[in-house]
C-alpha positions as CSV (number, residue, x, y, z in Angstrom):
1,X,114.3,413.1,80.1
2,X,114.9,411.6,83.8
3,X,112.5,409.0,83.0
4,X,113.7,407.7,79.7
5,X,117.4,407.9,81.7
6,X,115.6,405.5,84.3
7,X,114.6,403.1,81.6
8,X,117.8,403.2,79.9
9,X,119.6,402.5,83.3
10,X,116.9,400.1,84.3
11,X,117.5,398.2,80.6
12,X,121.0,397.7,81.0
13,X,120.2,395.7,84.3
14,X,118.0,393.0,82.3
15,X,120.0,389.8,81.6
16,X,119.6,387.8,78.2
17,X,116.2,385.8,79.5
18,X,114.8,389.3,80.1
19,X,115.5,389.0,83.9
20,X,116.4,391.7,86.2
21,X,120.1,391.7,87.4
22,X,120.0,393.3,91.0
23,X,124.0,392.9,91.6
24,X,125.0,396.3,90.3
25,X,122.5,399.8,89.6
26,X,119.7,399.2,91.8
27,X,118.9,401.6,94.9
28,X,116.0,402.0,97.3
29,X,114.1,398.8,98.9
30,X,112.1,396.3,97.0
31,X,108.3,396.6,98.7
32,X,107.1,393.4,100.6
33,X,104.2,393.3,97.4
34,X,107.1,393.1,95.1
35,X,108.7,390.2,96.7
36,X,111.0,392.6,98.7
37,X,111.4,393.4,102.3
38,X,110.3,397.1,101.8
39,X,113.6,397.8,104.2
40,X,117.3,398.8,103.7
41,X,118.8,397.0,106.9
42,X,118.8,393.7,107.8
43,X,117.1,394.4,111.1
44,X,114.2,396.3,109.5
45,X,114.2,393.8,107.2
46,X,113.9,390.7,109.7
47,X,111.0,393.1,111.9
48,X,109.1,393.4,108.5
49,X,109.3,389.6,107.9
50,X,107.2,389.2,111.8
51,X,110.0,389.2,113.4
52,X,111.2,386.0,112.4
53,X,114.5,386.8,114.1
54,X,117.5,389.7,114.5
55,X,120.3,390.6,112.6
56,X,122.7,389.2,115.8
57,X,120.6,386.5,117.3
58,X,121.8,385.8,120.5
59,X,122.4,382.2,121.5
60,X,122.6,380.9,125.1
61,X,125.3,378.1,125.2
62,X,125.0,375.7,128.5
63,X,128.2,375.8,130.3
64,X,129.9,373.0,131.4
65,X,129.5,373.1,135.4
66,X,131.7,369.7,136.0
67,X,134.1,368.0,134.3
68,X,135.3,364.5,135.5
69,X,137.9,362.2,133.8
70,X,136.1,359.3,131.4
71,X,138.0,356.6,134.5
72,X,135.6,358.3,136.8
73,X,132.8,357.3,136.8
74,X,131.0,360.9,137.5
75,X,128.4,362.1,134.6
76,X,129.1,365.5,133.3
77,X,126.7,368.3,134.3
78,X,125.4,370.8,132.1
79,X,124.2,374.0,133.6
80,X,123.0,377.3,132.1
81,X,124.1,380.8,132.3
82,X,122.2,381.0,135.6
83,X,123.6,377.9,137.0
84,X,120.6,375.8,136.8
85,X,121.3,371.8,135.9
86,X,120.8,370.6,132.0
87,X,121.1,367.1,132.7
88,X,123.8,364.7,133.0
89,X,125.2,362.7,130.5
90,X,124.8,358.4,130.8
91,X,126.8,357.7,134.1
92,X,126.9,353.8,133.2
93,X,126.3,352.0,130.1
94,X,127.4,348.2,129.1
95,X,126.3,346.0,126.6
96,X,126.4,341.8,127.4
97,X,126.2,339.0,126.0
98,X,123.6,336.9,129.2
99,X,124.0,333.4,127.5
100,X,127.3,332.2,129.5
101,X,127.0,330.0,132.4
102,X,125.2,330.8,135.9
103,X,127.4,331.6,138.6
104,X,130.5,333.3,136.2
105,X,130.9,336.7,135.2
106,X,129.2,337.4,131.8
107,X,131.1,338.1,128.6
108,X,130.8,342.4,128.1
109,X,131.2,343.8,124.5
110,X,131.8,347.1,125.6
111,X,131.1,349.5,128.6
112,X,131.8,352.2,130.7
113,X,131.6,352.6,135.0
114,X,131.0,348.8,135.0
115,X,133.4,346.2,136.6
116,X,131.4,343.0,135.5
117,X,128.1,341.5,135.3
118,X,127.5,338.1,137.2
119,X,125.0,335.8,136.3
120,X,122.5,334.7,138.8
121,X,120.5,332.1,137.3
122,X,118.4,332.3,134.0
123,X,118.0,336.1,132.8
124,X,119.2,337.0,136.4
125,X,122.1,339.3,136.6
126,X,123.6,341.8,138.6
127,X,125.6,344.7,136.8
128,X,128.6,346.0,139.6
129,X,129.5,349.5,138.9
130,X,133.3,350.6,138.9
131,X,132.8,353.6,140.7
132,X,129.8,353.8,143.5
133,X,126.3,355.7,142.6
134,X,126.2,358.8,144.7
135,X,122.9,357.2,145.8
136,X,120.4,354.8,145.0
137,X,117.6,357.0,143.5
138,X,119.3,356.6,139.7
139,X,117.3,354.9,136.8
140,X,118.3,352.5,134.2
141,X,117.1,351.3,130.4
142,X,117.4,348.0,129.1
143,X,117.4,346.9,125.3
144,X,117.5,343.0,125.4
145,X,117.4,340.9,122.2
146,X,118.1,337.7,120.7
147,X,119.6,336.6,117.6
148,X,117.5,334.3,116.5
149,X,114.1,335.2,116.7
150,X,112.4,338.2,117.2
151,X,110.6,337.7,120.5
152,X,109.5,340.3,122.3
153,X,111.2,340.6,126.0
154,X,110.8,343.2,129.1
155,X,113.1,344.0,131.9
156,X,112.6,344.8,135.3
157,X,114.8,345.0,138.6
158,X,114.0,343.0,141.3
159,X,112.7,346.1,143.4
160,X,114.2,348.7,145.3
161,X,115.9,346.4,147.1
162,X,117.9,344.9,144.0
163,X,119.7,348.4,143.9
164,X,122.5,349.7,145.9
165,X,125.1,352.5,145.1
166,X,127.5,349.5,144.0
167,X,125.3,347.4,141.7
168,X,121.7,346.6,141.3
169,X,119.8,343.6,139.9
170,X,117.5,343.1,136.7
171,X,115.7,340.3,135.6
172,X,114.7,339.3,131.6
173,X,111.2,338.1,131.1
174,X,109.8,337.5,128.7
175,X,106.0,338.7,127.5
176,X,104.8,335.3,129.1
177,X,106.4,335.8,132.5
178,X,109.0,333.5,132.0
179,X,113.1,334.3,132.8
180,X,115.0,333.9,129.9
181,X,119.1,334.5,129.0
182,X,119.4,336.9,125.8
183,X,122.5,337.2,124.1
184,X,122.2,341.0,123.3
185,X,121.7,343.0,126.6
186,X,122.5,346.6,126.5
187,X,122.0,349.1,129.6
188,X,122.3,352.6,130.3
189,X,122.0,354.1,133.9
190,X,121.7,357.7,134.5
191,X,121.4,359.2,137.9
């Protein structure tokens, strides 16, 4: 009699395609060979899948050790929990255009922590920071194009003497060894 009352129970939990509708009657845990968990918890379910996780993961957010105003010039630091450094966010970043005329400041599309770039002589500039480096061991990346070609161009700085905690030098050369302006120049420094 308890059986056919199963049935009967399990019956009424079969949609019309013959499906099984788990939202309402069922009790006990589906085994892991049935597609189930074989668990009632979520915790005991998570251990059963390997361990894939916890029912409250716990997440580690870096906290913010400094905090400077955009006008400043000073990259945010990110530290953990424990007080060890992240990284810094971009302390300088400006994008040019290097085709104006030697000896003149360069048009800038958009920046920040740079008071001008002044052109040297052909793909010779120097970018002056608004606020000072703290030192001179910081790096920088340069993205240099042109609009009508494709030509392949490199950067480089005109050694460690072409940087100081006010400005610093680079130089656009092209594959060949030859200086050349580029009218898309884009540079980020970090430090």
């Amino acid at each position: 009699m308890t059986q056919a009352l199963n049935l009967g129970l399990f019956a009424n939990n079969l949609n019309s395609s013959g499906q099984l509708d788990a939202t309402d009657g069922l009790t006990g845990a589906v085994p892991i060979a049935n597609g189930g968990t074989g668990a009632t918890t979520a915790a005991t379910a998570l251990a059963a899948l390997g361990g894939i996780g916890s029912a409250s993961p716990t997440i580690t957010t870096p906290t913010i050790a400094t905090i400077k105003s955009a006008s400043s010039g000073v990259a945010t630091v990110f530290q953990d929990s424990g007080g060890t450094q992240m990284g810094t966010l971009c302390r300088a970043w400006v994008n040019f255009n290097g085709t104006g005329t030697s000896g003149a400041n360069q048009t800038i599309r958009g920046q920040f922590n740079i008071a001008s770039v002044y052109k040297n002589g052909t793909g010779d500039y120097t970018i002056n920071f608004t606020n000072n480096m703290p030192d001179i061991n910081y790096c920088f990346v340069a993205t240099v194009g042109n609009s009508d070609n494709g030509f392949v161009f490199v950067s480089a700085y005109t050694g460690q003497s072409g940087l100081s905690t006010s400005n610093f030098r680079i130089i656009i050369k092209g594959t060949n060894g030859v200086d050349y302006d580029r009218d898309y120049i884009g540079i980020s420094v970090f430090r």
